[in-house]
VODOVO-475757 format. One line per 3 residues: number of its first residue (from 1); for each residue x negated, y, z of C-alpha. Coordinates in nm, 3 decimals, m for minus. Example, Ala and Ser with C-alpha at 12.3 -4.5 7.8 and 13.67 -1.06 7.14 Angstrom:
1	m1.230 m0.450 0.780  m1.367 m0.106 0.714
! end
This chain:
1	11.152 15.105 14.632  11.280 15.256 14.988  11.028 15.494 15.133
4	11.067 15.324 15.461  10.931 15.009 15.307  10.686 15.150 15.109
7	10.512 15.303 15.375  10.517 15.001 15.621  10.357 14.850 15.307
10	10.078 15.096 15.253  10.028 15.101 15.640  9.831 14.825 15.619
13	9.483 14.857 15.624  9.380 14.571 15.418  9.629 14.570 15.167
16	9.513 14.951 15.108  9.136 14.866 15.014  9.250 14.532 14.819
19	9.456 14.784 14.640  9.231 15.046 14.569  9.045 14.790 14.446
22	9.263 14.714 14.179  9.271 15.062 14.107  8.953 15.126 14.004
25	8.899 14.821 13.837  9.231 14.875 13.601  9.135 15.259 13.500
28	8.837 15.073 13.392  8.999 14.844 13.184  9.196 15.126 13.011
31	8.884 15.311 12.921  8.721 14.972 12.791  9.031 14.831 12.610
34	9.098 15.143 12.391  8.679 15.194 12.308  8.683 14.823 12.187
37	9.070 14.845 12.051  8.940 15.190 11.867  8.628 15.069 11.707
40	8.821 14.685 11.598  9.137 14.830 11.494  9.125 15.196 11.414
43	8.816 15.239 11.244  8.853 15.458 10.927  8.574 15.162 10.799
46	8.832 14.899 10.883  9.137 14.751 10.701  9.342 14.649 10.958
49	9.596 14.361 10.888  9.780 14.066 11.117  9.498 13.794 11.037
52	9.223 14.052 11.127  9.403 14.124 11.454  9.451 13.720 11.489
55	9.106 13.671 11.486  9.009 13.951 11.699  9.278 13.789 11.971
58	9.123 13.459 11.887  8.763 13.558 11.914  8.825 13.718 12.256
61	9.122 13.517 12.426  9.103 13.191 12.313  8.814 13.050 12.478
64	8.892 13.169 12.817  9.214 13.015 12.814  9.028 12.706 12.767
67	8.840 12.783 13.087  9.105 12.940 13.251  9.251 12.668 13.455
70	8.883 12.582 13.593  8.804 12.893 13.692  9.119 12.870 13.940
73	8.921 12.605 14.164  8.664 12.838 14.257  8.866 13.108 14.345
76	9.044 12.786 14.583  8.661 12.735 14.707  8.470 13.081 14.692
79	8.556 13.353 14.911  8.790 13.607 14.722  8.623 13.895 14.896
82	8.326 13.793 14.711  8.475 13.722 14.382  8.596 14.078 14.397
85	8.293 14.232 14.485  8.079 14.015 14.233  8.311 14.050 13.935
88	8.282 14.403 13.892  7.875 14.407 13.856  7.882 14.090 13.608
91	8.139 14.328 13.417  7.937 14.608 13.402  7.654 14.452 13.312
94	7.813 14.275 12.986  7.976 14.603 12.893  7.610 14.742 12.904
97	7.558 14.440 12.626  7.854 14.523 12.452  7.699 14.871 12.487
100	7.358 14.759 12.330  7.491 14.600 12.074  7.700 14.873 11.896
103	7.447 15.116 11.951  7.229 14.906 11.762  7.487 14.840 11.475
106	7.537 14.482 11.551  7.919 14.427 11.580  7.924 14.028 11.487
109	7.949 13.728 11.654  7.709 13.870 11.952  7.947 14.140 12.022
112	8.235 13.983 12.008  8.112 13.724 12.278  7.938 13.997 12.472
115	8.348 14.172 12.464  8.475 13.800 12.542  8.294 13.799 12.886
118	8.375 14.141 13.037  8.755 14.034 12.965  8.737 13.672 13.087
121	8.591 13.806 13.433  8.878 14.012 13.450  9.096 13.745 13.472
124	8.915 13.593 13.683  8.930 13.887 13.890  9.294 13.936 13.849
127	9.350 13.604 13.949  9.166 13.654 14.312  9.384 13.973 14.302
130	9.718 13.794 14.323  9.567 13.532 14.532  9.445 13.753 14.767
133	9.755 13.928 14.798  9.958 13.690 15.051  9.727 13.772 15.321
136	9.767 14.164 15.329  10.124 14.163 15.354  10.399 13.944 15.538
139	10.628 13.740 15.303  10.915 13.987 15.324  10.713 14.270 15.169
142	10.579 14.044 14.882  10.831 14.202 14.634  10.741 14.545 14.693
145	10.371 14.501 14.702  10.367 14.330 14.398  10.577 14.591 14.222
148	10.384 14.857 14.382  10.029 14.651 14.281  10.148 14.545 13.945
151	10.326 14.924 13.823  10.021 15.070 13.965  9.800 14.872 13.836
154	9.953 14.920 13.481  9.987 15.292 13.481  9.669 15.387 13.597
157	9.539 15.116 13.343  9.724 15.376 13.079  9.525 15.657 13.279
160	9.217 15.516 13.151  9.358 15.433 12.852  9.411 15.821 12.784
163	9.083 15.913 12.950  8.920 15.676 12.676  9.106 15.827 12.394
166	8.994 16.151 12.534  8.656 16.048 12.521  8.682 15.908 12.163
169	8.813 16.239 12.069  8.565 16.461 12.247  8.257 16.233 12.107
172	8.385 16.072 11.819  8.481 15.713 11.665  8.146 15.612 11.521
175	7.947 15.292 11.684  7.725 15.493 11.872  7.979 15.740 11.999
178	8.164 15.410 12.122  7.835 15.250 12.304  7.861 15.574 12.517
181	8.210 15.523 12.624  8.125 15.187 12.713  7.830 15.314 12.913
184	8.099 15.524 13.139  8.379 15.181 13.147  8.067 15.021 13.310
187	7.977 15.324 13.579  8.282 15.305 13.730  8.295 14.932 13.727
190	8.007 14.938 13.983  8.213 15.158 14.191  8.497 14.904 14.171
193	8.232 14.714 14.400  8.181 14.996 14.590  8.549 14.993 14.727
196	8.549 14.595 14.699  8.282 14.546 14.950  8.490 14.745 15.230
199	8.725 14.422 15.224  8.702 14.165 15.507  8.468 13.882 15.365
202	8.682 13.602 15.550  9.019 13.780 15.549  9.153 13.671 15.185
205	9.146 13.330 15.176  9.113 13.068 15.090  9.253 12.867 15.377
208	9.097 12.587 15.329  9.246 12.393 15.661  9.586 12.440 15.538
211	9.481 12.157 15.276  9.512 11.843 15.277  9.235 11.619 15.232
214	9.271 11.502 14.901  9.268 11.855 14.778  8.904 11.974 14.950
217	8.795 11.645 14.799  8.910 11.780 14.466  8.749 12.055 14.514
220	8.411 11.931 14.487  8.540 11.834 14.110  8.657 12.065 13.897
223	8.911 11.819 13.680  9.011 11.649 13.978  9.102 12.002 14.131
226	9.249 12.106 13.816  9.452 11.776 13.779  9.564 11.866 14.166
229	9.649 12.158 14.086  9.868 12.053 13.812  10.057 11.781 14.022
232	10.109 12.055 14.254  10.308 12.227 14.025  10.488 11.933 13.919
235	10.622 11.922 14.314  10.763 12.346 14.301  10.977 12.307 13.975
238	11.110 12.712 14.034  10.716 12.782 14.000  10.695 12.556 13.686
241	10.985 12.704 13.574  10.859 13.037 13.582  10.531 12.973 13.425
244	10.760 12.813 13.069  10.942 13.143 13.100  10.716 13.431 13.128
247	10.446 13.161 12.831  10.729 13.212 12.600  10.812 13.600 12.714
250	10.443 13.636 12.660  10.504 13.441 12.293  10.708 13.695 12.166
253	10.615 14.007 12.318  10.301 13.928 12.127  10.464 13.913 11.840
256	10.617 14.251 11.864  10.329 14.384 11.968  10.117 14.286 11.669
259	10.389 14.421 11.467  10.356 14.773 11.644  10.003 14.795 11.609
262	10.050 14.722 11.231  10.303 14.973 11.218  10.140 15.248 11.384
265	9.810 15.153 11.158  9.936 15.098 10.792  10.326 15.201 10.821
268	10.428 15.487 10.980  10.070 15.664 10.886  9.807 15.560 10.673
271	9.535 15.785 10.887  9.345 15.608 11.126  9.295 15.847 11.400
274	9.670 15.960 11.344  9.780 15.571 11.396  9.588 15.529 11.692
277	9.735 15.888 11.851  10.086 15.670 11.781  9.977 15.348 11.925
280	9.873 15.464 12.212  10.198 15.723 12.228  10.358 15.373 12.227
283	10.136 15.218 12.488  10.224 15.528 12.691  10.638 15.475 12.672
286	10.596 15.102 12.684  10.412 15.201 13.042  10.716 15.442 13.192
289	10.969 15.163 13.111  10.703 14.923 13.321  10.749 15.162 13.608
292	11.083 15.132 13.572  11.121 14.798 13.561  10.902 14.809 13.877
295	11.152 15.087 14.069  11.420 14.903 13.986  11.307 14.520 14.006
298	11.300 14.494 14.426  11.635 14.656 14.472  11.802 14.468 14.269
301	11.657 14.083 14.362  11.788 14.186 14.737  12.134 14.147 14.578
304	12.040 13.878 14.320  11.878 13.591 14.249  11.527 13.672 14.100
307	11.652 13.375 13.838  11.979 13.598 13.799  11.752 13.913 13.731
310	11.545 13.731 13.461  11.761 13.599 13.284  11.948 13.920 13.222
313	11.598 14.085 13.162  11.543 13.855 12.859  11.914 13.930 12.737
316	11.847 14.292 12.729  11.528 14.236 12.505  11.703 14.085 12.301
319	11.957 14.357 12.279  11.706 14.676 12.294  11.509 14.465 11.945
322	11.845 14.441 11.822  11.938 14.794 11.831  11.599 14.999 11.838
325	11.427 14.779 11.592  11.559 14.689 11.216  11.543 15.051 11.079
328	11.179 15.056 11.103  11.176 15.378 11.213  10.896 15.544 11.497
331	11.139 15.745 11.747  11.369 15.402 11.730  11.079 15.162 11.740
334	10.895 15.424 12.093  11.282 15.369 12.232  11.273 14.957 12.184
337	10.856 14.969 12.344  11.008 15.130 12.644  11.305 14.873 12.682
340	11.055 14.602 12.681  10.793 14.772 12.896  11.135 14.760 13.153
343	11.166 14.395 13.065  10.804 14.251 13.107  10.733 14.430 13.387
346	11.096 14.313 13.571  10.989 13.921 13.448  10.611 13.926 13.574
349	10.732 14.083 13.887  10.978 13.785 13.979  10.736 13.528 13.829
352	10.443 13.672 14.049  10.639 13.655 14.357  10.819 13.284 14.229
355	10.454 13.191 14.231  10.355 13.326 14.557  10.608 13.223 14.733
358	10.640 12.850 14.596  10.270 12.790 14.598  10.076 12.679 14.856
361	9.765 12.904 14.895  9.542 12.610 14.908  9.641 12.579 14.535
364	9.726 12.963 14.448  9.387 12.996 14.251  9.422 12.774 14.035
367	9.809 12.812 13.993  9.726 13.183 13.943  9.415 13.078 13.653
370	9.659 12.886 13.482  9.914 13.175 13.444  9.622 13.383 13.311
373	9.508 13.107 13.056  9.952 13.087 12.940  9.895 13.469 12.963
376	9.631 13.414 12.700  9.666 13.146 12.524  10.041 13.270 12.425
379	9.929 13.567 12.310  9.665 13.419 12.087  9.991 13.175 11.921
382	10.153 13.478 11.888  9.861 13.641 11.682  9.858 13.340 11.484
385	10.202 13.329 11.414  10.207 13.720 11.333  9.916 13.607 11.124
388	10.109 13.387 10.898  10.417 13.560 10.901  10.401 14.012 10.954
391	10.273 14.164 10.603  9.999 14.425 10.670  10.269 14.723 10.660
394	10.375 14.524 10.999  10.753 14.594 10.868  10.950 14.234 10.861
397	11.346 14.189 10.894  11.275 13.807 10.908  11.038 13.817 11.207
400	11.221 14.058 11.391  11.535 13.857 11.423  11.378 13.535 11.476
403	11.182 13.702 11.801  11.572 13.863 11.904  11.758 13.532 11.881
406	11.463 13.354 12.062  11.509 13.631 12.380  11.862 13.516 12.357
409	11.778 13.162 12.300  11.500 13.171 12.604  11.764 13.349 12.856
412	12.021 13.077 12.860  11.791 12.783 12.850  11.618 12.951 13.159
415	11.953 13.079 13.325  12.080 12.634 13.244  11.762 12.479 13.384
418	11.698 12.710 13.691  12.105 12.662 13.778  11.987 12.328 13.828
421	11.691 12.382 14.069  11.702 12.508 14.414  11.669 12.912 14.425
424	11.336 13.042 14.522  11.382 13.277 14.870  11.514 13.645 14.803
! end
């Protein structure tokens, strides 16, 4: 990133509230994400293996990527001012639940539905983030401000990741000690709205004259929007394109990651407080190489195709599993997390800005909900297949090459078919 254009960027009044509101709202999902990942995963009560963690995924991702794709119509029809100001208090007050509900010893089906709707507001949230975006900044700085709202985003997520890991440690890992962690996730959630409601109400969209008028039809039908949506798509194949890529990116960094948190929990240490300090060492490495990948990303794709730059992205995770990953070792394995923090962040960066720039906004909700539900939904197949296929030690020479030839595999096909399309803009 060039200073210059960073602070032309940040000059913007706009885009610095709609960023601050992402902000907040991610250091809230760090602290929530490692209470709930603590108590599921790293209680000393808890066995953890790859079918627990697949039905955890399940239980929690699964049925919003059902919904996903609807909830992308109404961010098309609602004002995403208001989605971004509402979000936050529905979140808070489910985390309260979630809250309730440990405290009172009740960590079933209840609690896992009460988790399920604080995250699927989130990406609904997310998704009026990225939707939101093309109207703070002109189309020339839509590489930089996603890499500067995406990195951010991410490593202050890991700031509240470590605050929430601080607060486990300073209170404990019991239910109870968790319910009051929760209780602070939801605090600052309500100042999320705070900073939200500083945002122009009519100045994110959606521009609803820019549509034509089969699409307000649809939207006063959510399958006939959806189905719009889709045939949308269908007419931007480099957007299409990019959603296969990044599904089966998502595929098999899921894989890998359900192999590290295995690792970390019943490999490399058989403590539970000790494998969480590693996981989230991990988290924290596989977070600088996402900065990276988010320094280096925008210089690069204004000398290359951003086809060019993924593609070579997926080659080199191939490579770093390759070399970082068969001794099953934990300085190797923290090396290969931060090659592929570098390569997921360089993909979603491209993708993001394939999508803005390909999409009409008219359609950029619901193009935007359906990356969320891939985003999902992915990760939930890859749980499954972890499931059937990564002992509990998390240690498998079998897996790990199949997920190194598919990078491989995944680059070419992607580098063949989008040789064949016309570039997306630079």
């Amino acid at each position: 990133m060039k200073g210059a254009d960073l602070r032309t960027v940040l000059r913007g009044r706009d885009f610095r509230r709609l960023y601050a509101t992402r902000l907040v709202s991610q250091l809230t999902d760090g602290v929530f994400q490692v209470a709930l990942a603590g108590y599921v995963f790293f209680s000393p009560e808890r066995q953890t293996s790859a079918t627990a963690a697949a039905a955890a995924f399940a239980t929690l991702l699964l049925p919003y990527s059902v919904l996903g794709p609807f909830v992308g119509v109404f961010i098309d029809r609602w004002s995403r001012r208001q989605i971004l100001l509402v979000a936050p208090l529905l979140r808070a007050a489910c985390t309260v639940g979630v809250a309730a509900l440990l405290a009172a010893g009740q960590d079933g089906a209840p609690f896992y539905l009460a988790a399920l709707l604080v995250l699927g507001i989130n990406r609904f949230f997310l998704s009026a983030l990225s939707a939101a975006l093309p109207h703070v900044v002109t189309r020339e700085q839509l590489v930089l401000a996603n890499a500067l709202s995406v990195t951010s985003g991410t490593i202050i997520t890991f700031v509240g990741a470590g605050i929430g890991y601080g607060l486990r440690r300073l209170l404990g890992a019991g239910s109870g000690d968790t319910a009051a962690i929760l209780l602070c996730a939801a605090g600052i959630w309500l100042l999320t709205a705070v900073v939200a409601a500083t945002l122009d109400r009519r100045g994110l969209g959606p521009d609803l004259d820019e549509a034509p008028r089969r699409t307000r039809e649809a939207l006063g039908n959510v399958l006939h929007g959806l189905l719009d949506g889709l045939r949308h798509l269908r007419e931007r194949p480099p957007a299409a394109l990019a959603l296969g890529v990044i599904s089966v990116h998502r595929f098999l960094y899921g894989i890998t990651l359900i192999m590290t948190l295995l690792l970390f929990r019943n490999h490399f240490t058989t403590d539970a407080e000790a494998g969480l300090a590693g996981f989230a060492t991990a988290l924290g490495v596989s977070g600088a190489g996402f900065f990276v990948g988010a320094v280096i990303t925008p210089p690069v794709v204004r000398r290359i195709a951003k086809e060019t730059w993924i593609t070579a992205l997926l080659l080199s995770g191939s490579v770093v599993l390759l070399v970082f990953g068969p001794p099953f070792a934990e300085p190797l394995w923290l090396a290969g997390a931060f090659g592929l923090g570098v390569v997921s962040q360089g993909v979603k960066l491209c993708v993001d800005t394939i999508l803005q720039e390909s999409v009409a906004d008219a359609y950029r909700g619901r193009v935007f909900s359906a990356y969320d539900m891939l985003f999902n939904a992915t990760f939930v197949a890859a749980a499954a297949a972890a499931a059937a296929t990564v002992p509990v030690s998390g240690r498998s020479y079998p897996v790990l090459l199949a997920v190194v030839v598919a990078y491989a595999l995944t680059a070419a096909a992607y580098r063949t078919l989008s040789r064949r399309r016309t570039p997306s803009s630079v």
